[in-house]
ZAMARGU-4260 file (C-alpha; in steps of 0.2 Angstrom, whole numbers, plus 5000, padded with zeros to 4 digits):
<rodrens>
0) 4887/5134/5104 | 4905/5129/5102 | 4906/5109/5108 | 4924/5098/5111 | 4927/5081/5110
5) 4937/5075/5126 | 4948/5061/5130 | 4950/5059/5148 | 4959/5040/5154 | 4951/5029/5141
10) 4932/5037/5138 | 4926/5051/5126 | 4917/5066/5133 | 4907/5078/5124 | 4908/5094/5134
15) 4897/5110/5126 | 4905/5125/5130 | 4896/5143/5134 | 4902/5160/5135 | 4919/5166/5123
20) 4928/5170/5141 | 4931/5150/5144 | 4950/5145/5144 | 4957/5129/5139 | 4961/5125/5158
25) 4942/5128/5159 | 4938/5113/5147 | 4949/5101/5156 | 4941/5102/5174 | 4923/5102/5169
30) 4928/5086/5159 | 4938/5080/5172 | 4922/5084/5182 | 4910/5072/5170 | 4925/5059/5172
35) 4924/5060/5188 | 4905/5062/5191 | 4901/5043/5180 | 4912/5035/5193 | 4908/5024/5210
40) 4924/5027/5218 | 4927/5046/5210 | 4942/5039/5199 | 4952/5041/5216 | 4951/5057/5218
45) 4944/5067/5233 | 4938/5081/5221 | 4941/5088/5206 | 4954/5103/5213 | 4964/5088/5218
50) 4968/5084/5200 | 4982/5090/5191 | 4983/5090/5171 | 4989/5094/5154 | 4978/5097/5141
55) 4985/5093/5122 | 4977/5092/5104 | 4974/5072/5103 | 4979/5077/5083 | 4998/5080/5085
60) 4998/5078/5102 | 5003/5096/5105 | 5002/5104/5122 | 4991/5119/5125 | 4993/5132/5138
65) 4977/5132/5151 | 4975/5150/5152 | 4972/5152/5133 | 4956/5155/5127 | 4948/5142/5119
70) 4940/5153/5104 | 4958/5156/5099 | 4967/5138/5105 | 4956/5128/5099 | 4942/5125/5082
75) 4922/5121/5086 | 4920/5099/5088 | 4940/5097/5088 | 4946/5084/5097 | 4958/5084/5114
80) 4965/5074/5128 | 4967/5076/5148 | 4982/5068/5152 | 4982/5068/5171 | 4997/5070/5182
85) 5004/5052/5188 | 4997/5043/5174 | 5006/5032/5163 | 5001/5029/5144 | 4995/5013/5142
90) 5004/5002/5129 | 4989/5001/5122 | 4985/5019/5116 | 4981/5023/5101 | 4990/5038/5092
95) 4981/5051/5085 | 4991/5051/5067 | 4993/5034/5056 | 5010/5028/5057 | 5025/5039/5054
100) 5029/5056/5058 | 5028/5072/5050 | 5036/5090/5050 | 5021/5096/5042 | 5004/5088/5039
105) 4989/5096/5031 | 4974/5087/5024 | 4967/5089/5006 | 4950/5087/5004 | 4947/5081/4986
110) 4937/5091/4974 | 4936/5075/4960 | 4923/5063/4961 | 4926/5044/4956 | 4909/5038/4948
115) 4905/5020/4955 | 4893/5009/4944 | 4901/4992/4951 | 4909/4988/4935 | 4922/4999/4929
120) 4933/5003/4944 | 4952/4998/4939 | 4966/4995/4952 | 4975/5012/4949 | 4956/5019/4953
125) 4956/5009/4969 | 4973/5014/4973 | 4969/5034/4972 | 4953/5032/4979 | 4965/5027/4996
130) 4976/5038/4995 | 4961/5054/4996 | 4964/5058/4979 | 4945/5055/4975 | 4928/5057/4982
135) 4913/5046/4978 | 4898/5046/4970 | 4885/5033/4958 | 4879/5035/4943 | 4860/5036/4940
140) 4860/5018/4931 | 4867/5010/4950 | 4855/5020/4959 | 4842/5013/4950 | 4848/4996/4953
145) 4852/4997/4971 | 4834/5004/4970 | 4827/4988/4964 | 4837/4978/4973 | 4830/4983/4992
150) 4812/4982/4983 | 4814/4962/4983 | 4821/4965/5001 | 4806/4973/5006 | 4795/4961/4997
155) 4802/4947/5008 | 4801/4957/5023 | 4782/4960/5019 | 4776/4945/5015 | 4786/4935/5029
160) 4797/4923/5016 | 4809/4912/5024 | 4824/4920/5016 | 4843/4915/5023 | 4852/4931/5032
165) 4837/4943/5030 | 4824/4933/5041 | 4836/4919/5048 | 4850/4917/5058 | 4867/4916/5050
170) 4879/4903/5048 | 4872/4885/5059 | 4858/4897/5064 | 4852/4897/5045 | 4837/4886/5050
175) 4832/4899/5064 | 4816/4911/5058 | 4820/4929/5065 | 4802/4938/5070 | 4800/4952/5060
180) 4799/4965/5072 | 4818/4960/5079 | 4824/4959/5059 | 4834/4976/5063 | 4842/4970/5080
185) 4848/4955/5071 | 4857/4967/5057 | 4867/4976/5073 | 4869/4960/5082 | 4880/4952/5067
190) 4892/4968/5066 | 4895/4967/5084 | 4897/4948/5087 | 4905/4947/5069 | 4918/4963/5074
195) 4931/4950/5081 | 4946/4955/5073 | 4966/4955/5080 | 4981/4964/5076 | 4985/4981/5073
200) 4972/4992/5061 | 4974/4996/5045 | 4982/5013/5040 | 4969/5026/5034 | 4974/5022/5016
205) 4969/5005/5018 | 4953/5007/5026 | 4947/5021/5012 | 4950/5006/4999 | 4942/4994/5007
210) 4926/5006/5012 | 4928/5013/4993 | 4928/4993/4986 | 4913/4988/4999 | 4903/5002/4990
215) 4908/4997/4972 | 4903/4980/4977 | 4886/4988/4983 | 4882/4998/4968 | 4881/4984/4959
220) 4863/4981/4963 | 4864/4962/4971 | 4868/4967/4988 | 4849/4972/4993 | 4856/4988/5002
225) 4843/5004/5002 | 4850/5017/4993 | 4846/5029/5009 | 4860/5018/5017 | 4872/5017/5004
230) 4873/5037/5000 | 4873/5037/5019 | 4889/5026/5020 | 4897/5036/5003 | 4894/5055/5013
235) 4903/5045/5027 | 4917/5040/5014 | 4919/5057/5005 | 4921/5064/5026 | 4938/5052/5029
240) 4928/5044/5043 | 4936/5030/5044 | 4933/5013/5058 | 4946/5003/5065 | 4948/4987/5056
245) 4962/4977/5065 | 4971/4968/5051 | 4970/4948/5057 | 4953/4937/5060 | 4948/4933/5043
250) 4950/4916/5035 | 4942/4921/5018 | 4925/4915/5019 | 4914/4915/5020 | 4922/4932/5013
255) 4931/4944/5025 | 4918/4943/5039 | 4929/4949/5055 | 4937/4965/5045 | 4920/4973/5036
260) 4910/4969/5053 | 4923/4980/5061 | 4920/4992/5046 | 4902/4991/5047 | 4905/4994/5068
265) 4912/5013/5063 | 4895/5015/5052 | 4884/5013/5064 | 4893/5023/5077 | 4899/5009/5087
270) 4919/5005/5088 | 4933/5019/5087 | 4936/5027/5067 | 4948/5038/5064 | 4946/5055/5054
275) 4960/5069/5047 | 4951/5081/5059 | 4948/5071/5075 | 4964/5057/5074 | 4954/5041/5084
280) 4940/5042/5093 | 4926/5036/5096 | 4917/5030/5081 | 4899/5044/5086 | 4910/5058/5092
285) 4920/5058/5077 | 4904/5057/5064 | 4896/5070/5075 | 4913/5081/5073 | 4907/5080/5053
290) 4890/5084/5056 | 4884/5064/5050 | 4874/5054/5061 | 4878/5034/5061 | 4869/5020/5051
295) 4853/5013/5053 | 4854/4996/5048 | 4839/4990/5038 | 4835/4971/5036 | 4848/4963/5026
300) 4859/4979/5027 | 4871/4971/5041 | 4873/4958/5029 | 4876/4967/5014 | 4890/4976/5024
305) 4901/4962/5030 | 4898/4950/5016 | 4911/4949/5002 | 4931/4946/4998 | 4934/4965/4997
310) 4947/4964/5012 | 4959/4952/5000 | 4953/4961/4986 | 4959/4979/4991 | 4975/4973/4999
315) 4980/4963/4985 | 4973/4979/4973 | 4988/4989/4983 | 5000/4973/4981 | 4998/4974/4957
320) 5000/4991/4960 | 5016/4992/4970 | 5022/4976/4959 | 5022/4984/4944 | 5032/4999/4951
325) 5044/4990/4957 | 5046/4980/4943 | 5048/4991/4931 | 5062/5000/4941 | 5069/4984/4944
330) 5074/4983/4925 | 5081/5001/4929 | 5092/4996/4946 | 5097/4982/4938 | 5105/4989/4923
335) 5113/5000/4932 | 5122/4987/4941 | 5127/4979/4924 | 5136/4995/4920 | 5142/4996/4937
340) 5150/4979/4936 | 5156/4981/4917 | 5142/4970/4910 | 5138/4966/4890 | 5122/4972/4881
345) 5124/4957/4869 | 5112/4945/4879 | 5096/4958/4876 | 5097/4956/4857 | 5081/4957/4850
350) 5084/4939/4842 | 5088/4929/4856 | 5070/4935/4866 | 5061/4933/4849 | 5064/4915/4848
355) 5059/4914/4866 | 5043/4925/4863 | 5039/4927/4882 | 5029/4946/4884 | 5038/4950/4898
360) 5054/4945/4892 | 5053/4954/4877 | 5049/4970/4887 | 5062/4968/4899 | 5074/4965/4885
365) 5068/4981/4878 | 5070/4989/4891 | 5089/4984/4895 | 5094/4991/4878 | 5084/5007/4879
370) 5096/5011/4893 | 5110/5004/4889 | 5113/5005/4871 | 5130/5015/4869 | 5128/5020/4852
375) 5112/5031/4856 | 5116/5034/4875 | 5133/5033/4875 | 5141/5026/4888 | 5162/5030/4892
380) 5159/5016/4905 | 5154/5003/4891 | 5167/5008/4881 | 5181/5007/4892 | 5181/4989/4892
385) 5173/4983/4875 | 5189/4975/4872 | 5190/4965/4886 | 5191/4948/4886 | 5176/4943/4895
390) 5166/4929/4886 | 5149/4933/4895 | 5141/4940/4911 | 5133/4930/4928 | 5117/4927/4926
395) 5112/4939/4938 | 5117/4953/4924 | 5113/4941/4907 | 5095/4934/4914 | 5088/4947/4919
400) 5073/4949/4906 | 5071/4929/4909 | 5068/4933/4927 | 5062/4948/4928 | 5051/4944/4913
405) 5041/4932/4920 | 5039/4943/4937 | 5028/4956/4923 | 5021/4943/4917 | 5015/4938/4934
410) 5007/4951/4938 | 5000/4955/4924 | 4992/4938/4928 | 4985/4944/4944 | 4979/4960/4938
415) 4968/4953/4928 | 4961/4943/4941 | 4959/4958/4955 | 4952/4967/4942 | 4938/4955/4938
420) 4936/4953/4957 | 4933/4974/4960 | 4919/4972/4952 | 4912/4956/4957 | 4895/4953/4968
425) 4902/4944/4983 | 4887/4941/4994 | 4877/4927/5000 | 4865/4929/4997 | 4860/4937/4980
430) 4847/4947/4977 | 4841/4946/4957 | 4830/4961/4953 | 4825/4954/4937 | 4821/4938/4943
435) 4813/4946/4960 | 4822/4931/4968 | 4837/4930/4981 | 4848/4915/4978 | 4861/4908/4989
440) 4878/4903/4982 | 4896/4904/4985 | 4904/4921/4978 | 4908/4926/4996 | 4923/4912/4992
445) 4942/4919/4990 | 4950/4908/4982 | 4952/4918/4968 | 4961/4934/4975 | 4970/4919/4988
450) 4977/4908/4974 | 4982/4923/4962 | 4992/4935/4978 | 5001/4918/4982 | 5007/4917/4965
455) 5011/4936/4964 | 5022/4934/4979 | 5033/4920/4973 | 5034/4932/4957 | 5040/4949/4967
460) 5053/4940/4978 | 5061/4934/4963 | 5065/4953/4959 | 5074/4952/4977 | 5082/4937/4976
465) 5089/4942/4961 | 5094/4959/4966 | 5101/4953/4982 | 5116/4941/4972 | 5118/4958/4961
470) 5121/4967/4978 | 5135/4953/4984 | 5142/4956/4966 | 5146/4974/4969 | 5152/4972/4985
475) 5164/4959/4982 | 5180/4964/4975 | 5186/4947/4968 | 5169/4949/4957 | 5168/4968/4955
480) 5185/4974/4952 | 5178/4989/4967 | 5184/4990/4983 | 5179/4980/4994 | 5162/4984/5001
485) 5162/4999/4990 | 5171/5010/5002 | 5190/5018/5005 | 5200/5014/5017 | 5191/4998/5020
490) 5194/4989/5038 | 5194/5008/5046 | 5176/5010/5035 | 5163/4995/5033 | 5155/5002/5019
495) 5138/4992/5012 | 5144/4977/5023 | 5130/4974/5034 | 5119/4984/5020 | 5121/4968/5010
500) 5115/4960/5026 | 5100/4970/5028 | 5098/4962/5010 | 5098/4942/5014 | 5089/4945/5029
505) 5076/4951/5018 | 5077/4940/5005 | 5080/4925/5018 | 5061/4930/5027 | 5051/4931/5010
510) 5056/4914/5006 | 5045/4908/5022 | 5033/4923/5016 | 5031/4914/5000 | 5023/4899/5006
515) 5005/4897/4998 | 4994/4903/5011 | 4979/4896/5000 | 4983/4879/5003 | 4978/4878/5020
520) 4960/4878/5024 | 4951/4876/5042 | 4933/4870/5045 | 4922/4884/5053 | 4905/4886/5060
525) 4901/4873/5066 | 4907/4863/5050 | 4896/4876/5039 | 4911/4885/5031 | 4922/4868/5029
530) 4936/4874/5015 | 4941/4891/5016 | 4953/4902/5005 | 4965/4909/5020 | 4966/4925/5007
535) 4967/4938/5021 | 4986/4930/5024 | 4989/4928/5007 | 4986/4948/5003 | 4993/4953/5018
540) 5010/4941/5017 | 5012/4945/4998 | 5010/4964/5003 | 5027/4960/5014 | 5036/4952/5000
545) 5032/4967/4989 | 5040/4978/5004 | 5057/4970/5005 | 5058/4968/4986 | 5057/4990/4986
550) 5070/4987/5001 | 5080/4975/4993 | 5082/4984/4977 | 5083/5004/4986 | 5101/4995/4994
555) 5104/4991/4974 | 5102/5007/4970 | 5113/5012/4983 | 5126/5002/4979 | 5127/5004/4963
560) 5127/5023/4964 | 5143/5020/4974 | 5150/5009/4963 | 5150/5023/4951 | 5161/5034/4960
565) 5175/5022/4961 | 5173/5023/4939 | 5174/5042/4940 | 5178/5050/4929 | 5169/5039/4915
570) 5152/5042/4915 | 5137/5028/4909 | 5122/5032/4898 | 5111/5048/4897 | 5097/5039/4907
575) 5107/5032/4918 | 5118/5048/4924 | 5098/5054/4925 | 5096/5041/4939 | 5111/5044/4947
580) 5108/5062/4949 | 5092/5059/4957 | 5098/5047/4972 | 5113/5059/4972 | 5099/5073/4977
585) 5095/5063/4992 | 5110/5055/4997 | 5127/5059/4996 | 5143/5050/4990 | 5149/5036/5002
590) 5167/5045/5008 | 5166/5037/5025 | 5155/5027/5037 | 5140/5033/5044 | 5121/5029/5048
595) 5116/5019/5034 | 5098/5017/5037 | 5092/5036/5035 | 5101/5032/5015 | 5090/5016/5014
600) 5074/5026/5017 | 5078/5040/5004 | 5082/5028/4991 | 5066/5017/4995 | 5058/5032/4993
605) 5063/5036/4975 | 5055/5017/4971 | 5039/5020/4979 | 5023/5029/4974 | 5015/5047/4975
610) 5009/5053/4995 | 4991/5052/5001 | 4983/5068/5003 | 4982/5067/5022 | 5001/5064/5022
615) 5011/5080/5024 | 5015/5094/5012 | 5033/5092/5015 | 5045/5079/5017 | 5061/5076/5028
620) 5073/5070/5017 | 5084/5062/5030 | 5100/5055/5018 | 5105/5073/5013 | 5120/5075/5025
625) 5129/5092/5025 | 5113/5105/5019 | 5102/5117/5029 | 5089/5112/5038 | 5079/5119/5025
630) 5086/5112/5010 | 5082/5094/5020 | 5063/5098/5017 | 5057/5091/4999 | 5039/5097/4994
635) 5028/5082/4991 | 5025/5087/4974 | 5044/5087/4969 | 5047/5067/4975 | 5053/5061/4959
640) 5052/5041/4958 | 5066/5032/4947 | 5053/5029/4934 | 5051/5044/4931 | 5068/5053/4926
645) 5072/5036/4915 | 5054/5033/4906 | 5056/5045/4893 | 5072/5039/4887 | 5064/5021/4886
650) 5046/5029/4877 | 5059/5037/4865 | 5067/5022/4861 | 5051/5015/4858 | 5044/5030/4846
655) 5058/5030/4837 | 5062/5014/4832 | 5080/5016/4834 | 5091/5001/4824 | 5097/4989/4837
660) 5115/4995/4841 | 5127/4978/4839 | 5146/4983/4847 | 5157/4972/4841 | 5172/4966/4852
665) 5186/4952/4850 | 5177/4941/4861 | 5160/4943/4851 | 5160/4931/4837 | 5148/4932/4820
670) 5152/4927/4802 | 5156/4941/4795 | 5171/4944/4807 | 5176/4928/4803 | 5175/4932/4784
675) 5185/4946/4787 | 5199/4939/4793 | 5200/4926/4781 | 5197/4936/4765 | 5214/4944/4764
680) 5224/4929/4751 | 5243/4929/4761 | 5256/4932/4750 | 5272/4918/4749 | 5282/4925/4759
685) 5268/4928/4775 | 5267/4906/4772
</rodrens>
């Protein structure tokens, strides 16, 4: 029997329908009718022929006609909404779709399977696993250790041992034995009274890393979880069920309580989760829709859910990876620039970072000459003013590996740190099948994640700040020999004017973002939890630093594109035209003023990484003036980032081991110039 899921003025209505004949207009009174029924004073309404409604797909929010049929309008257990004449839309509603709007959306469901054994997953694993690219499942060797695990669990509970969080209370109440016959109402009463986060929740993507991370942690076999319940929560995983964790309420220990209780609250049926299928609902309607039937918590199990830094973890997973994007393309923007504004290569010789032996350095170095060296690439910008005489560049232009440099090097730091912490066991407390013994410590702690995503922001902004003084370069004509604002006709046109603003307002905010959140700490329960690691604030802030540094530099990119157009028609190196015709493919030269902001999107979008699978199939690309409607729509597939079109000239470089290419010039000074001049013996008459 075909059965919808209806949203009728805030409450969820199952409604079973019978018969093929019954019309979408059908479903909305008889759930109207239900509304209706549950209420003392009817809802206001004298009857249900008094109510007048539209009926839409909450997915989408398209309208449906009430006189279609509802074998052909609609699919069995999908999900829509009564919206009732008169009413207005609270401010709170929820939309069916995570943020951002889409042409086209379609939802993949992943054929791969991830295997988690709680000590291999990496960050680019973590990271894919978000964005749906990956089911879930263990291996035999964690099954086996989850399986001993819960058979210490169960010991305890058998014997009636004293053991903190499994026959206690938690927290002050650690003293307070828990009869055993209300061991399982204590597991459901920590998820609901510890389900008290704030904010606005996290996008689906988010929520799949931190459900994926949870389960890693789990697999481990120090959790004390039944296997039942954790292959439970994995089929719920692998269905894209997926609870409403608001993204504010967690101070960092003892771990992220407030945002895996609202995690666990999904589980067990409680709490609103969102699905590809249903959008948001109500957490049982939606793991009914995927024929799964919510969590049973077992002793220790509600415990086991919310225990653990995995929140910081999975956020500041997202933060490495999105850092080392950007930075890499960085090197690419900024180069660029150098070209742009008539830079030298001389300061990325080899032997000037090889006496400075920096790693990242060295690499960025590399990296500069890889795309800029003329005698390999060559470049009719770079040599249209070798014989200048400019003695050296701004240290915006000649410092970049040193800056940049230690930006890679930062996060190669914190990799390594949120890669340790993936596949760490961060409950309280632990259960040690080999020992049969649970012991309580302090891994639940994040000052680990907290410390090293402070330090990773004050590392990324540094890529902004940089790039935002190289932006003020290219836009000032007494420093860039362009017109001013990169623009013709400039006083009529504005040009990247307030585009540079855009730039220091950003720049300006990450400089407040950059305050260590990790040096704060607040006592909590009841002096219990007296030092905490704020690290919730210090993944999510350096999450913002990481954003406007992709802003900063996609107005870089911009702007130096243009910059190029008033050099026509000299053209820069191989790898660089590469990059040029790419942001050209998205937006068009800058002949006159018009919306800037639809231009900034495009080119942010060539710095970021690959879709999700439940985004759409299709893309609006909004900076490509003067096409058909069609020609606007860029397959998902064909988004190439930055990095892309100019890594194989880099890797070549590399391969190859091409000489270092050393221009000379009149300003550039070595002794063997000087031993040429001199060598020639003047004759008398030349005295």
């Amino acid at each position: 029997m075909p059965r919808y899921t209806v949203h009728v003025r805030g409450e969820w209505l199952a409604v079973p329908c019978q018969g093929a004949q019954l019309t979408v207009g059908w479903l909305g009174r008889e759930a109207v009718r239900r509304y209706l029924k549950n209420k003392p004073d009817n809802g206001g309404f004298a009857s249900v022929d008094d109510v007048r409604f539209l009926m839409r797909r909450c997915k989408g929010l398209g309208l449906l006609d009430n006189e279609d049929l509802l074998e052909v309008a609609l699919e069995d257990n999908e999900f829509v909404e009564v919206v009732i004449e008169g009413d207005a839309m609270s401010p709170d509603f929820i939309p069916s779709q995570p943020e951002g709007v889409y042409l086209y959306s379609k939802y993949q469901e992943p054929k791969k399977y991830i295997d988690l054994d709680g000590d291999s997953l990496t960050t680019d694993d973590l990271v894919s696993l978000g964005k749906g690219h990956y089911k879930i499942k263990l291996t035999p060797v964690a099954e086996q250790k989850v399986q001993q695990s819960r058979e210490v669990i169960d010991k305890i509970i058998e014997e009636k041992t004293v053991v903190y969080g499994i026959t206690t209370g938690f927290g002050k109440f650690a003293r307070t034995v828990i009869p055993v016959n209300k061991l399982q109402e204590l597991q459901v009463n920590l998820v609901r009274s510890h389900a008290s986060g704030v904010g606005k929740p996290f996008s689906p993507e988010r929520c799949r890393m931190l459900l994926a991370l949870r389960i890693n942690v789990l697999a481990k076999g120090y959790s004390g979880i039944s296997l039942e319940t954790l292959k439970q929560v994995i089929e719920i995983f692998n269905a894209s069920c997926l609870s409403y964790v608001p993204e504010k309420g967690t101070v960092g220990a003892s771990g992220d309580l407030a945002p895996l209780s609202h995690l666990a609250l999904g589980l067990i049926g409680e709490g609103k989760m969102w699905s590809p299928k249903s959008g948001w609902a109500e957490a049982k309607y939606v793991l009914q829709a995927h024929g799964l039937k919510p969590v049973v918590l077992k002793p220790k199990e509600g415990l086991a859910l919310i225990n653990g830094t995995q929140m910081i973890t999975s956020l500041g997973c997202e933060a490495v990876e999105r850092a080392s994007a950007i930075a890499r393309q960085a090197d690419i923007v900024a180069a660029l620039t150098l070209e742009v504004l008539k830079g030298t290569t001389k300061a990325f010789d080899t032997d000037i970072h090889a006496v400075r032996p920096h790693r990242g350095q060295i690499e960025v170095a590399f990296r500069f000459r890889s795309l800029l060296d003329s005698d390999h690439h060559p470049s009719e910008i770079a040599e249209s003013h070798r014989f200048c005489d400019r003695v050296q560049d701004a240290y915006t232009l000649r410092c970049c590996p040193q800056v940049h440099g230690v930006v890679n090097d930062t996060i190669a730091f914190v990799k390594g740190i949120i890669t340790t912490e993936l596949n760490s066991a961060t409950d309280n407390p632990m259960v040690f099948a080999s020992r049969g013994e649970t012991i309580s410590g302090g891994n639940f702690h994040g000052e680990y994640p907290a410390k090293a995503l402070d330090f990773l922001a004050i590392g990324v902004h540094e890529l902004a700040a940089i790039s935002e003084r190289r932006i003020e370069r290219l836009c000032n004509p007494s420093l860039s020999e362009l017109p001013a604002f990169l623009v013709a006709e400039g006083g009529l046109n504005s040009g990247f004017m307030i585009a540079h603003c855009t730039a220091a307002a950003l720049v300006s905010e990450s400089k407040a973002l950059c305050h260590p959140s990790s040096v704060d700490s607040l006592s909590t329960s009841a002096a219990t939890e007296d030092h905490v690691s704020m690290g919730g604030w210090a993944a999510r802030k350096a999450l913002r630093v990481i954003e406007h540094a992709e802003h900063v530099l996609a107005i870089e990119l911009l702007a130096a594109c243009q910059g190029i157009e008033f050099l026509r028609p000299l053209k820069t190196t191989t790898p660089l035209e590469k990059v040029y015709d790419l942001v050209r493919s998205v937006v068009r030269p800058w002949i006159k003023d018009r919306f800037m902001a639809p231009d900034i999107e495009a080119a942010h979008s060539l710095l970021l990484e690959q879709k999700a699978s439940w985004l759409p199939d299709y893309f609006l690309v909004l900076g490509c003036y003067g096409k058909s409607k069609e020609s606007l729509l860029l397959p998902a597939a064909d988004f190439v980032k930055v990095w892309d079109v100019a890594s194989p000239y880099i890797e070549k470089y590399r391969m190859e081991h091409i000489p270092e290419s050393r221009p000379q010039s009149p300003t550039a000074f070595s002794l063997q110039s000087l031993h040429r001049k001199s060598s020639k013996i003047p004759e008398t008459e030349d005295l």
